[in-house]
TINULO-757457 format. One record per residue (C-alpha): x, y, z; chain; residue number from 0; residue in one letter. Coordinates in pm, 1 decimal. Each point is the difference from the previous one (the first is absolute). Layout:
BEGIN
<r u="X" v="Y" w="Z" c="A" k="NUM" r="A"/>
...
//
This chain:
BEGIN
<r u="11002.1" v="9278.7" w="6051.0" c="A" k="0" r="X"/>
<r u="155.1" v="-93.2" w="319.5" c="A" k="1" r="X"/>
<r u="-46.1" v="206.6" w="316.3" c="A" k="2" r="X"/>
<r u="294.4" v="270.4" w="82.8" c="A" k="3" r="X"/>
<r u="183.2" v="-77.9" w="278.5" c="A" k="4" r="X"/>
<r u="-76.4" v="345.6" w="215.8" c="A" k="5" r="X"/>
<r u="-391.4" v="-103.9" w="-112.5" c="A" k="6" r="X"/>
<r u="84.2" v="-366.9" w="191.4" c="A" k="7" r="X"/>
<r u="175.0" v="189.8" w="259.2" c="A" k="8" r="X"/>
<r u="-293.9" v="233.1" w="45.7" c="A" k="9" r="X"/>
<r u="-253.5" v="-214.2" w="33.7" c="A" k="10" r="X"/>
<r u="40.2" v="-97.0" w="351.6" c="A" k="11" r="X"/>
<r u="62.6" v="294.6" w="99.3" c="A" k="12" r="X"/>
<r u="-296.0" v="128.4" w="-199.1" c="A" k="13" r="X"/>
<r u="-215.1" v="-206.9" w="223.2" c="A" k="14" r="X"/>
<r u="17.2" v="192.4" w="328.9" c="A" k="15" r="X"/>
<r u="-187.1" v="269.4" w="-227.4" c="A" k="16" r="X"/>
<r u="-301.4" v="-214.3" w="23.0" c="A" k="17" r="X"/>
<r u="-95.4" v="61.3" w="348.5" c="A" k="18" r="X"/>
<r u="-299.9" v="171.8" w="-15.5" c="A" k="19" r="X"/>
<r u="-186.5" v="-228.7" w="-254.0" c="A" k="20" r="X"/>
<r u="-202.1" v="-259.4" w="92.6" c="A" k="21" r="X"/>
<r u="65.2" v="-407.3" w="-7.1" c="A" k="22" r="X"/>
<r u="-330.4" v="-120.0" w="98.0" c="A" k="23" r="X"/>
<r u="14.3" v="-346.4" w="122.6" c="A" k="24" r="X"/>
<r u="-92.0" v="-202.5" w="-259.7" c="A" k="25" r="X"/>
<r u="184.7" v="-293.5" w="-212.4" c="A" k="26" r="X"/>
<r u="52.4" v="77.3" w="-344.2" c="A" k="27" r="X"/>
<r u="-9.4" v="-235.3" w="-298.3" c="A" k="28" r="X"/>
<r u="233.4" v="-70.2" w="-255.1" c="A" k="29" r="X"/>
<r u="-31.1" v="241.1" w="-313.6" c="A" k="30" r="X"/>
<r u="144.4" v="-78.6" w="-381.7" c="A" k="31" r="X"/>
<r u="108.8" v="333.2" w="-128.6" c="A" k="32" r="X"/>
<r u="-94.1" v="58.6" w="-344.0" c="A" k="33" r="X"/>
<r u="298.5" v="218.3" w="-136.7" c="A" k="34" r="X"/>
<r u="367.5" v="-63.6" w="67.5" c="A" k="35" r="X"/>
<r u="169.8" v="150.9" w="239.9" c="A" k="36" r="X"/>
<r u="357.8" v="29.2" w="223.5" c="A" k="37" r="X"/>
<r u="-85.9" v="-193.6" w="349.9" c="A" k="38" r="X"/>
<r u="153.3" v="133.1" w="255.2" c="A" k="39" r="X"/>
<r u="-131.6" v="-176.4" w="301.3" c="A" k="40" r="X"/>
<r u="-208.6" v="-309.5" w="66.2" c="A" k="41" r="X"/>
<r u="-204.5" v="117.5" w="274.3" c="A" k="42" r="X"/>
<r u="-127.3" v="265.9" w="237.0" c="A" k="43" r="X"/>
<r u="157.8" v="295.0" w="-144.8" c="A" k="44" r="X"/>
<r u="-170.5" v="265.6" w="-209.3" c="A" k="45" r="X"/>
<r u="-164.9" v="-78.5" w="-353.7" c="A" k="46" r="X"/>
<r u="182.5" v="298.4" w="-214.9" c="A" k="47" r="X"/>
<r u="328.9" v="220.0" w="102.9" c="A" k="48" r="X"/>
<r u="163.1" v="223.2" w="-149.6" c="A" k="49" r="X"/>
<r u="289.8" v="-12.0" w="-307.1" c="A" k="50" r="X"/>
<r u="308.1" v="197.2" w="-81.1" c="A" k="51" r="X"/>
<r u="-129.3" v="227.2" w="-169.3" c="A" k="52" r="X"/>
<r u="-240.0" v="159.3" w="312.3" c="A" k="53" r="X"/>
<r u="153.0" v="234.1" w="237.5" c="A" k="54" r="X"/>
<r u="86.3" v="-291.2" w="266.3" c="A" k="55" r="X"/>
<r u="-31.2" v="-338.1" w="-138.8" c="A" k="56" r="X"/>
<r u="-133.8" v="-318.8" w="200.6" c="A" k="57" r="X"/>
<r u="-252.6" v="169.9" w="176.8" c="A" k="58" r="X"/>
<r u="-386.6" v="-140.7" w="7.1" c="A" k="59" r="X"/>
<r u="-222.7" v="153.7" w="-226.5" c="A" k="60" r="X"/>
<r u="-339.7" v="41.4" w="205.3" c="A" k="61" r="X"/>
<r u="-301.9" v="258.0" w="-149.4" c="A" k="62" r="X"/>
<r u="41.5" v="339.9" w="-19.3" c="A" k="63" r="X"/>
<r u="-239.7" v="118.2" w="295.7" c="A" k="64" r="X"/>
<r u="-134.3" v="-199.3" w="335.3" c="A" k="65" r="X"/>
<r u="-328.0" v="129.7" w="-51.0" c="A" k="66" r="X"/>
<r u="-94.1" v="-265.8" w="-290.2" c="A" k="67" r="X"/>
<r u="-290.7" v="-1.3" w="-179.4" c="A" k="68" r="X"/>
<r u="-161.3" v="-292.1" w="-210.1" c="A" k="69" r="X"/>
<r u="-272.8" v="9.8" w="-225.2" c="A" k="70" r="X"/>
<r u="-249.2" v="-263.9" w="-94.9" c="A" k="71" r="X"/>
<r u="-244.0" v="-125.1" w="-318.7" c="A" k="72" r="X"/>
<r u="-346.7" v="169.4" w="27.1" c="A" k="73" r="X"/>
<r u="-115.5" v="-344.1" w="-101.5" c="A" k="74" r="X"/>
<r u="-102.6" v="-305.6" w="162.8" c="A" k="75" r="X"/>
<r u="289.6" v="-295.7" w="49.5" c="A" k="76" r="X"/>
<r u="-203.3" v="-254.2" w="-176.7" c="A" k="77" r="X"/>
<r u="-397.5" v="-80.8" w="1.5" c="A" k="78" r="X"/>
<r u="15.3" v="-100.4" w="401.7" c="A" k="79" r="X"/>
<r u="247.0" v="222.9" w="128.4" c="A" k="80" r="X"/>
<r u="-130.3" v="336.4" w="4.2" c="A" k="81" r="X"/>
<r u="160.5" v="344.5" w="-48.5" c="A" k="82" r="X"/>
<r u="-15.5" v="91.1" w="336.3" c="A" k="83" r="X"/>
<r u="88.2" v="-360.0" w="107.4" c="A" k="84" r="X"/>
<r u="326.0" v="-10.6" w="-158.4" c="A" k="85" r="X"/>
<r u="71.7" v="387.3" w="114.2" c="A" k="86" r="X"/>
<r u="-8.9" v="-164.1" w="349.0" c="A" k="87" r="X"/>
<r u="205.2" v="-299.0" w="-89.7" c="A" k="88" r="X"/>
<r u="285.1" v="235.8" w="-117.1" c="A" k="89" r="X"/>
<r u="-32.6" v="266.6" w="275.1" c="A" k="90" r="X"/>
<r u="11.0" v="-328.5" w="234.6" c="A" k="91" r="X"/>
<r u="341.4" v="-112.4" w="-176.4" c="A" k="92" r="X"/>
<r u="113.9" v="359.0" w="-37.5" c="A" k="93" r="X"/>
<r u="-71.0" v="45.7" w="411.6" c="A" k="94" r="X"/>
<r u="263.2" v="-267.2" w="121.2" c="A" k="95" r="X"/>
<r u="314.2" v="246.3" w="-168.0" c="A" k="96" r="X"/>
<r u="-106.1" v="277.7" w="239.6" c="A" k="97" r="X"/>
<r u="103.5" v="-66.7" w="330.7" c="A" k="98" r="X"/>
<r u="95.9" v="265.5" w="277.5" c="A" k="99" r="X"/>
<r u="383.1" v="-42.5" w="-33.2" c="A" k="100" r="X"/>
<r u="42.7" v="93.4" w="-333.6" c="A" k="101" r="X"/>
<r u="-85.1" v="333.6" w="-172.6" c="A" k="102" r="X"/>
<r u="-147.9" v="-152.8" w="-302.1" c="A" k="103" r="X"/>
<r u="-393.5" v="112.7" w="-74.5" c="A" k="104" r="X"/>
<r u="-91.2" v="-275.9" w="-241.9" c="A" k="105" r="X"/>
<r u="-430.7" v="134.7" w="-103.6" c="A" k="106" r="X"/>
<r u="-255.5" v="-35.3" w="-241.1" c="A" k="107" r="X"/>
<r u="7.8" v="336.4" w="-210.8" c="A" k="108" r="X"/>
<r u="-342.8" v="-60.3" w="-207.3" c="A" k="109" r="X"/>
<r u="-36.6" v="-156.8" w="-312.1" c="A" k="110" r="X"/>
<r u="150.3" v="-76.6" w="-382.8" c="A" k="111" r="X"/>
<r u="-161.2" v="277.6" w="-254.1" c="A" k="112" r="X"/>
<r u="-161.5" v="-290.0" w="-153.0" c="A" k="113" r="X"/>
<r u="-28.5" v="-420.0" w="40.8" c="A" k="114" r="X"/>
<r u="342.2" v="-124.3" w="-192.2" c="A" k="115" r="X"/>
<r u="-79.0" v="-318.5" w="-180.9" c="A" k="116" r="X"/>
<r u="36.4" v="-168.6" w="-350.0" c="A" k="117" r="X"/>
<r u="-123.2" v="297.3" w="-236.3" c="A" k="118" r="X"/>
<r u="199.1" v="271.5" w="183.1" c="A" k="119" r="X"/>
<r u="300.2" v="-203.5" w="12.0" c="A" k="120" r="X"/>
<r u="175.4" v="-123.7" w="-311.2" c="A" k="121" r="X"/>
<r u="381.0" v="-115.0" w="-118.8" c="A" k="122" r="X"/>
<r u="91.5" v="197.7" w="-275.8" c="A" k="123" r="X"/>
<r u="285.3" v="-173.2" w="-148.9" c="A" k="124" r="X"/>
<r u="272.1" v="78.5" w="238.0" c="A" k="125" r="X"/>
<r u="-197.9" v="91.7" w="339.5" c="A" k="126" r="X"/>
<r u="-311.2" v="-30.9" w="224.4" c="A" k="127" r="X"/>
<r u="-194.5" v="321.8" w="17.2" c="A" k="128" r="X"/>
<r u="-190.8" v="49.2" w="311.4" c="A" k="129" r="X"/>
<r u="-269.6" v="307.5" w="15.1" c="A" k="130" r="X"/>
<r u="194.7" v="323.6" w="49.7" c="A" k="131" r="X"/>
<r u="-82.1" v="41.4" w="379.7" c="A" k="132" r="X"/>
<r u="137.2" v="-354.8" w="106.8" c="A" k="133" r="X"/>
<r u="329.6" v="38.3" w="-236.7" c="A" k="134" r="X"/>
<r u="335.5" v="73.1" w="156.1" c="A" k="135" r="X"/>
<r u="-11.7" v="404.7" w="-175.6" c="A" k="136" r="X"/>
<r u="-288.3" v="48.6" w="304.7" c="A" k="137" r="X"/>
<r u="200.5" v="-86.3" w="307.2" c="A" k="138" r="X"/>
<r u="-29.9" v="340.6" w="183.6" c="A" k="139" r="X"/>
<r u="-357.4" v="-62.7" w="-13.1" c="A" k="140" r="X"/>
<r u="-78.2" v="-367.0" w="18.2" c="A" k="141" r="X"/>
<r u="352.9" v="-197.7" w="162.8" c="A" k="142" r="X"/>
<r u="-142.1" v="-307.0" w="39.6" c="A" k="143" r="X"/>
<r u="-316.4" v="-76.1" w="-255.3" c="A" k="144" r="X"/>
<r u="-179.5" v="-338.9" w="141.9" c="A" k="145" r="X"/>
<r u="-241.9" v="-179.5" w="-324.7" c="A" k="146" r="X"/>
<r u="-227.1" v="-236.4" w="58.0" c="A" k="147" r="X"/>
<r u="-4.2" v="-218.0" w="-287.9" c="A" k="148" r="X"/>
<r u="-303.5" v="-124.6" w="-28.7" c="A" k="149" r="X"/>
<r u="1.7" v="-247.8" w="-264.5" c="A" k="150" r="X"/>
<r u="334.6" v="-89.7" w="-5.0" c="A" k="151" r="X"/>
<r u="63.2" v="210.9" w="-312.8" c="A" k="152" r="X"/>
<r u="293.7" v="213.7" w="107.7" c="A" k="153" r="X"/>
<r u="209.3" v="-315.5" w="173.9" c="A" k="154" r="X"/>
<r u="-59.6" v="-162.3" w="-384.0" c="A" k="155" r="X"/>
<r u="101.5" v="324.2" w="-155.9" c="A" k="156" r="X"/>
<r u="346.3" v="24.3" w="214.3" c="A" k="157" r="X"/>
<r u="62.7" v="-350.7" w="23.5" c="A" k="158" r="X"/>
<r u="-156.9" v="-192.0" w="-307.0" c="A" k="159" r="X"/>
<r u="-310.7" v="-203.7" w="-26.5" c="A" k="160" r="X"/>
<r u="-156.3" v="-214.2" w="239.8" c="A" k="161" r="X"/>
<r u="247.9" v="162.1" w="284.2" c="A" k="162" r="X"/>
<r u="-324.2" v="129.2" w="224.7" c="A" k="163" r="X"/>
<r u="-133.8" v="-355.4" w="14.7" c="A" k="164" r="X"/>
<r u="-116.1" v="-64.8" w="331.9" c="A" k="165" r="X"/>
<r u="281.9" v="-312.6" w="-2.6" c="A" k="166" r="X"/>
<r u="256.1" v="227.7" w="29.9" c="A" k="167" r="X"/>
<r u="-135.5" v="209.7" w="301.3" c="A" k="168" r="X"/>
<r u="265.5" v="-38.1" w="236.7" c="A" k="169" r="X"/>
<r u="289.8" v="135.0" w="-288.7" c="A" k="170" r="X"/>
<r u="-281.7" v="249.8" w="-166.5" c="A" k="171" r="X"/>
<r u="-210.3" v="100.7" w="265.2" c="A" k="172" r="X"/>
<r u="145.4" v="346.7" w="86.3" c="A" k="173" r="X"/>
<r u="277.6" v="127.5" w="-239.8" c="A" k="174" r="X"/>
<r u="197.7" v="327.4" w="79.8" c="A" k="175" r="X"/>
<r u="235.9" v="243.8" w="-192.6" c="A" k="176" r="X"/>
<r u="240.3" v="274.8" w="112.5" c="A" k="177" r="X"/>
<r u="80.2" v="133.7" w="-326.0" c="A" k="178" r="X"/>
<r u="90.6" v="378.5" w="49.5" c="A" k="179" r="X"/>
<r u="337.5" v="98.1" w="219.5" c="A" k="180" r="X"/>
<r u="114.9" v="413.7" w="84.6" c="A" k="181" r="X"/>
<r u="324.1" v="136.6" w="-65.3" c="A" k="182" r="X"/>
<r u="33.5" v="74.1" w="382.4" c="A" k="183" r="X"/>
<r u="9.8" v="-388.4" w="57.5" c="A" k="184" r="X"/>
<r u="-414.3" v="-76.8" w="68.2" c="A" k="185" r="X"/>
<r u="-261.2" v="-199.3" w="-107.6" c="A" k="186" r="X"/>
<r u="-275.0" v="224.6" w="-169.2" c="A" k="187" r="X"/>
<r u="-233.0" v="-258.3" w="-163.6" c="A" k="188" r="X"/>
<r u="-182.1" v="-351.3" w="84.9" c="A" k="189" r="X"/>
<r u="-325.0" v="-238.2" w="-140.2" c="A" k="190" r="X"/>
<r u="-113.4" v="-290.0" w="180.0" c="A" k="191" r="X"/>
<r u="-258.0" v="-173.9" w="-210.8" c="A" k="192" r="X"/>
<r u="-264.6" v="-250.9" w="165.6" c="A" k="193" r="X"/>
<r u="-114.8" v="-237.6" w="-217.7" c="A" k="194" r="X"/>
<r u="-392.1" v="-40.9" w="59.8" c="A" k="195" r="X"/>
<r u="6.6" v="-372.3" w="-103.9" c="A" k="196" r="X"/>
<r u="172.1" v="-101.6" w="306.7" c="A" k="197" r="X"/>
<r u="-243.8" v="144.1" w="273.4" c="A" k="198" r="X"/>
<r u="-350.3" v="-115.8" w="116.3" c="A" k="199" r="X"/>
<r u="-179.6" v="216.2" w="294.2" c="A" k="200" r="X"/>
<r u="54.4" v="-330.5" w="185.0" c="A" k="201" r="X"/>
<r u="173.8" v="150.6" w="294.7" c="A" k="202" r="X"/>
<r u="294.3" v="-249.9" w="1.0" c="A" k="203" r="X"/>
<r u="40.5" v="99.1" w="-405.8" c="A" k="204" r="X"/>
<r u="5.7" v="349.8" w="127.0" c="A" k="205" r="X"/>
<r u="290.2" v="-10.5" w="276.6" c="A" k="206" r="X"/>
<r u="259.6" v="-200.2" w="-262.8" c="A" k="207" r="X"/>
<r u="-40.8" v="248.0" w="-255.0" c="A" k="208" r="X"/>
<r u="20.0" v="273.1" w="259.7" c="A" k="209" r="X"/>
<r u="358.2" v="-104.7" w="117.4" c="A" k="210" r="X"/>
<r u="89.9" v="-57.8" w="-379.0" c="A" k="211" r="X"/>
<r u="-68.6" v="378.8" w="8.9" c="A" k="212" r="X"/>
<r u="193.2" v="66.1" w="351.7" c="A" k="213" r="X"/>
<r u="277.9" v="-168.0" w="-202.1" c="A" k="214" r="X"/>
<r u="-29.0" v="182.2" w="-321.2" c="A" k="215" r="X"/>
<r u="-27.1" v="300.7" w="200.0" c="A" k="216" r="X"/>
<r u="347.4" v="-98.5" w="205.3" c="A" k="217" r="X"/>
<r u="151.4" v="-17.4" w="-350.9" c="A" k="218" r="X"/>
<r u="-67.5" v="345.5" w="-153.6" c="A" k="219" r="X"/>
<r u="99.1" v="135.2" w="350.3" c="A" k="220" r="X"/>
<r u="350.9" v="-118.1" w="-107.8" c="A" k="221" r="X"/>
<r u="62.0" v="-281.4" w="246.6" c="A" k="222" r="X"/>
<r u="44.7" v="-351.0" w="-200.0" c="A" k="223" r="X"/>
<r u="-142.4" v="-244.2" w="249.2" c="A" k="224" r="X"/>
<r u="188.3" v="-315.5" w="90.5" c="A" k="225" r="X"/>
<r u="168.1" v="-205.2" w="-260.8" c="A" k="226" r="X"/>
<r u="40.5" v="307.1" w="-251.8" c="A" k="227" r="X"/>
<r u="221.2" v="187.0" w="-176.1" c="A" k="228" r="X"/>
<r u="140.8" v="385.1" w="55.2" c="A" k="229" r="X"/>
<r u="63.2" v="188.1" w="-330.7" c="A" k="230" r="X"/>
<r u="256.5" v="281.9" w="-22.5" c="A" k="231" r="X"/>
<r u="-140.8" v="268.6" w="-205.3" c="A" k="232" r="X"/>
<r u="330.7" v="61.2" w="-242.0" c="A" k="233" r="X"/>
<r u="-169.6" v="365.8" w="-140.4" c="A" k="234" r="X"/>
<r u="-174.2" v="334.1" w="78.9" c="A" k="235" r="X"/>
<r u="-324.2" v="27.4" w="-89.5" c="A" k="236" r="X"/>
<r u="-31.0" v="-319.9" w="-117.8" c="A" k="237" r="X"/>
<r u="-380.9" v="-103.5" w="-111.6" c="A" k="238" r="X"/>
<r u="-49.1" v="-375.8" w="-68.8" c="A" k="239" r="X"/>
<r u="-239.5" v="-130.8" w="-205.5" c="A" k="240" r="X"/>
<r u="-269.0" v="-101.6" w="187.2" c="A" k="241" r="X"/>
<r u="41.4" v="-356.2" w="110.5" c="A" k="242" r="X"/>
<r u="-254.1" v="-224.6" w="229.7" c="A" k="243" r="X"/>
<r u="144.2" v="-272.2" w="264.3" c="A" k="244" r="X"/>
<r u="-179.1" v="-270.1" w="149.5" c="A" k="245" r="X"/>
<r u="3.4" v="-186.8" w="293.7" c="A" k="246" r="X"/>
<r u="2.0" v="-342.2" w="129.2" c="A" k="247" r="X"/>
//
């Protein structure tokens, strides 16, 4: 479905709304969607606004608080990146979206309720179901649920097999979701998944996958990066399945 025209209209004027989040000065990559959607723009403007159906549409969709919490795995990223290792590493990518112009608190909030990997996560014929805590139903507890995939299993589960091999790092190395929207025009619910077959403790290893994350985190924030796409959200309360992109 097409944009309306009062959603195209919106949208620029939607963007002035955005002054108090942050645009951290890095370059973003180019990111294949995985689900169709109604582009809007081609670059710089916000990742999701609004649809007819909301109260005002064209307006950018951003979380539904400033103070935002994410929480991580309890387990280790792989067998050379350690729990507390990759804790840092996303803290590190999660630090460059707070800066002292905009009110957004972006902060680690603890941990998952358990380590999501192959045997808690499953397709069952029409969906992937993720462990209750990290699923879209928990977003007033958990917005933003980070899983370290240790052995790849999850990326294969989402994406088919063979799609955590470590040849396909630079598409597969961090994927991220938004996959739960308000009826007040919000986001309410985000993953990020690192895939632990595409990190070594080699320090070098440990900074690319940390601005895959700075990225992924841009993403679920609601701003597109460079060379994307902006989606007008056509309906209330709309819940998408979930859906992974990846980046390049």
């Amino acid at each position: 479905m097409p944009p309306s025209e009062s959603c195209l209209k919106e949208f620029g004027r939607g963007l002035a709304r955005l002054g108090s989040w942050p645009l951290p000065g890095l370059v973003f990559g180019l990111a294949i969607v995985l689900a169709a959607s109604a582009p809007l723009a081609q670059a710089g403007g916000p990742r999701f606004v609004t649809g007819t159906t909301y109260a005002e549409d064209g307006v950018p969709m951003a979380f539904y608080t400033s103070s935002l919490l994410y929480y991580t795995d309890p387990a280790n990223l792989n067998e050379t990146v350690s729990h507390a290792q990759a804790d840092a590493m996303v803290a590190a990518a999660a630090a460059t979206w707070n800066v002292p112009t905009a009110s957004l608190v972006l902060a680690q909030g603890g941990t998952l309720a358990e380590h999501v990997n192959g045997m808690d996560t499953y397709f069952d014929g029409t969906e992937v179901v993720f462990p209750t805590d990290v699923s879209a139903s928990n977003w007033q507890n958990i917005p933003i649920a980070v899983i370290y995939d240790e052995d790849g299993s999850i990326i294969d589960t989402l994406l088919g097999e063979g799609a955590s091999d470590p040849s396909g790092c630079r598409q597969t190395g961090v994927l991220e979701s938004v996959d739960s929207f308000g009826h007040t025009g919000t986001i309410q619910h985000a993953m990020i998944i690192l895939n632990g077959r595409c990190v070594g403790s080699a320090p070098e290893q440990m900074l690319q996958m940390q601005y895959q994350v700075e990225r992924a985190f841009g993403r679920v924030l609601g701003w597109p990066g460079r060379s994307s796409t902006t989606t007008c959200l056509p309906e209330r309360h709309r819940r998408p399945r979930v859906r992974f992109n990846i980046g390049r």
